[in-house]
N, C-alpha and C positions, 0 to 999 in steps of 0.2 A: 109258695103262696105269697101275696103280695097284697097289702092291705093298707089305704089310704086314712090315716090317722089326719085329724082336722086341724089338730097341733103339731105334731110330727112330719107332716110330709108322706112320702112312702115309706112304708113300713115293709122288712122285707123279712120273710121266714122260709128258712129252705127245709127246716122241719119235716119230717112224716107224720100225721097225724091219723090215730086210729079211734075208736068209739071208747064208750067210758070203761074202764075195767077195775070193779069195787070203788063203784063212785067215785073214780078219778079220771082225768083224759090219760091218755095214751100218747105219748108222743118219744121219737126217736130222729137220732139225724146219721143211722145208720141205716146202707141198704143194701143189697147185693146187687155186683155188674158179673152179668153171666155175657160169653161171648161163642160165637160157632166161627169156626175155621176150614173151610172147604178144601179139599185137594185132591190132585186124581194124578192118573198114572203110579197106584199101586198097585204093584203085583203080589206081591208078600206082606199079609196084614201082619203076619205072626211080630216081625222086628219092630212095627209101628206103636202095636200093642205094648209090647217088652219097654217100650223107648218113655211110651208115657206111666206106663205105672210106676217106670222109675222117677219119673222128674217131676210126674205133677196125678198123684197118685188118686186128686179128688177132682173124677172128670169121666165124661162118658165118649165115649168113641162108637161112630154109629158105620155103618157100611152104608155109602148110597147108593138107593133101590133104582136110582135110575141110569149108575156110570158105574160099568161093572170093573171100573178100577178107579172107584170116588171115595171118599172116607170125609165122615167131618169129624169136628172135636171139639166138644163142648167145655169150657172151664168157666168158672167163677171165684168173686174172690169178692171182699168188702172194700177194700183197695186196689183199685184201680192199677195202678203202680205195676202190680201182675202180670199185667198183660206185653207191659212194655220190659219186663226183667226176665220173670222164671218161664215165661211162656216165648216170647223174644230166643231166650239161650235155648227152646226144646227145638221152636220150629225152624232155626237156621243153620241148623246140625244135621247131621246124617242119623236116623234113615228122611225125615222131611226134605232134608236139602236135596232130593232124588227127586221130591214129587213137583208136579208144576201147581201152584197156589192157584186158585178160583174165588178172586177179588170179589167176584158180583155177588157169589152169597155169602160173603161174612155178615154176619149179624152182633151189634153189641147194643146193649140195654137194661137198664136199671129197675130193680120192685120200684113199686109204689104204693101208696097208701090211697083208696077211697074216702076214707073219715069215717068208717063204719065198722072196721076188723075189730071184731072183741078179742083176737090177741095179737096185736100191732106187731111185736118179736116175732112170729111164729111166720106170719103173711110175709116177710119179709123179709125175713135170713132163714128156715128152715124148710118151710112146704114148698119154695119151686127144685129143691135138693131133692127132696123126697119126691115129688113129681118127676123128676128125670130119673133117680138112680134106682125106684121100685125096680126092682128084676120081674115081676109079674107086666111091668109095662115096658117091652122094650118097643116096641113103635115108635117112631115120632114123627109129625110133620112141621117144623120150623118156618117162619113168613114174617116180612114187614107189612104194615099197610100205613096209610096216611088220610085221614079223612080231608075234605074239603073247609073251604073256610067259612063255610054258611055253617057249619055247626057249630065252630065257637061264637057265634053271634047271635046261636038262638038264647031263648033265657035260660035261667038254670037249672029252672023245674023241668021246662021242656027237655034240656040234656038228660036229667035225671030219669026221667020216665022212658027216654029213647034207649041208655044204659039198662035200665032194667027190666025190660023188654031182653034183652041183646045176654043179660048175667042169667036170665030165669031158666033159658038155652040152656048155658054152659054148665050151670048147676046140675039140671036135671042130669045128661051125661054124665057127668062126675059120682054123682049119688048110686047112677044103675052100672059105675065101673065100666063106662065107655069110653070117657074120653075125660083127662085131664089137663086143665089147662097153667099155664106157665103168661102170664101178662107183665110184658117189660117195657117204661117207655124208653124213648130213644131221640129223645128231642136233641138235637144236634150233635147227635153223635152217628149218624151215618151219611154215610157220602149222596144219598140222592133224598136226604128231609125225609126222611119219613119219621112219624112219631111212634109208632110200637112194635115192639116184635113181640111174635106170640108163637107159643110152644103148644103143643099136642100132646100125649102120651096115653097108650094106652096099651091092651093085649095085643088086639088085633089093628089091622091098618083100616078095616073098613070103614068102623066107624069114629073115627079119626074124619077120612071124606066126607061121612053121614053129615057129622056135626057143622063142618063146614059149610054143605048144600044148606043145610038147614037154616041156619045162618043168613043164607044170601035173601030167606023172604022177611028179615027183622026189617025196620023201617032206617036204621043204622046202616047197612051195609047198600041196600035198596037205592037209601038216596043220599046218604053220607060220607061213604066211601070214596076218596079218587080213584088210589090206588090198592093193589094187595099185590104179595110177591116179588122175585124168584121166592118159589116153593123148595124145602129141602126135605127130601123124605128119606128115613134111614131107619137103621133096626142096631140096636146097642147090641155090640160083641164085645163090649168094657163098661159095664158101671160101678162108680163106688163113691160113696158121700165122703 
């Protein structure tokens, strides 16, 4: 956040900011980077499995539903650094070093804060954990999108009310154990600009899909959208917080 002080100049706060909690603001300036790593040409998940719970024991491993020898792998970490070390030495080792890598769907992205979580900690290092590793949810469908440049330029109210139109959705779902959602953005941090990846999770795959048809009649998606996807759709045969 970025806030033009009249003495100061720019003011800059990279801050997370959540709502008051016992009459006080909420703020933190940690967050979780969750990342997915695509791969195909497995034939034996069993070693793949064995490989990671040895080296990176806090991570989900999904089968993809649509490469009947695809696998991703989800890891997170509050440092960054992760990705380029302990996850670096799993996937350039054998049994990975067999499989051929699938660039286009890696996904990496960070919590964030609305200004509104009554528990800022919670939104942002615990519940996308628990969203991916419930064992009652192993579904998931994975996706970037990027909206157009006409919505940062509406005002903020108008944002605001577009947004919650788009959360009243995701909620509802969530509430009747349909569909839970993982919201990470991803401002320069992937190779084609996109700003969010979003996660899915639930029992069943359908309404997983449901949610997202649904979705496409908000006034958000309708006319604010540019992009969405590659789609990654898998079913967890490894999770563990």
């Amino acid at each position: 956040m970025a806030d033009r002080h009249p003495d100061e100049g720019l003011r800059i706060d990279v801050r997370e900011h959540g709502g008051q909690k016992q009459g006080e603001p909420q703020v933190l300036d940690t967050r979780l980077f969750m990342q997915l790593q695509v791969y195909t040409g497995c034939r034996a998940l069993e070693p793949i499995a064995e490989a990671v719970r040895a080296a990176i024991p806090a991570s989900v491993l999904y089968q993809d539903v649509n490469d009947p020898c695809g696998l991703g792998l989800l890891t997170w970490a509050t440092d960054p650094i992760h990705f380029v070390t302990r996850m670096r030495a799993l996937l350039c080792a054998e049994p990975f070093a067999r499989l051929t890598h699938r660039p286009e769907l890696t996904m990496l992205g960070r919590t964030y804060a609305s200004g509104f979580e009554p528990d800022l900690e919670d939104w942002l290092l615990r519940r996308p954990v628990r969203a991916v590793t419930q064992p009652a949810w192993p579904w998931a469908i994975w996706y970037p999108l990027r909206r157009t440049g006409a919505f940062a330029r509406l005002p903020q109210a108008e944002q605001g009310a577009i947004l919650r139109e788009h959360g009243a959705i995701g909620r509802a779902y969530g509430e009747a154990d349909l569909a839970h959602d993982i919201r990470l953005a991803c401002y320069g941090l992937d190779v084609r600009d996109n700003e969010f990846v979003i996660g899915l999770t639930g029992a069943q795959l359908q309404p997983l899909s449901h949610v997202i048809q649904t979705m496409r009649r908000t006034r958000q998606t309708s006319e604010f959208i540019q992009s969405m996807g590659p789609f990654f759709i898998g079913h967890a045969v490894y999770q563990r917080p």
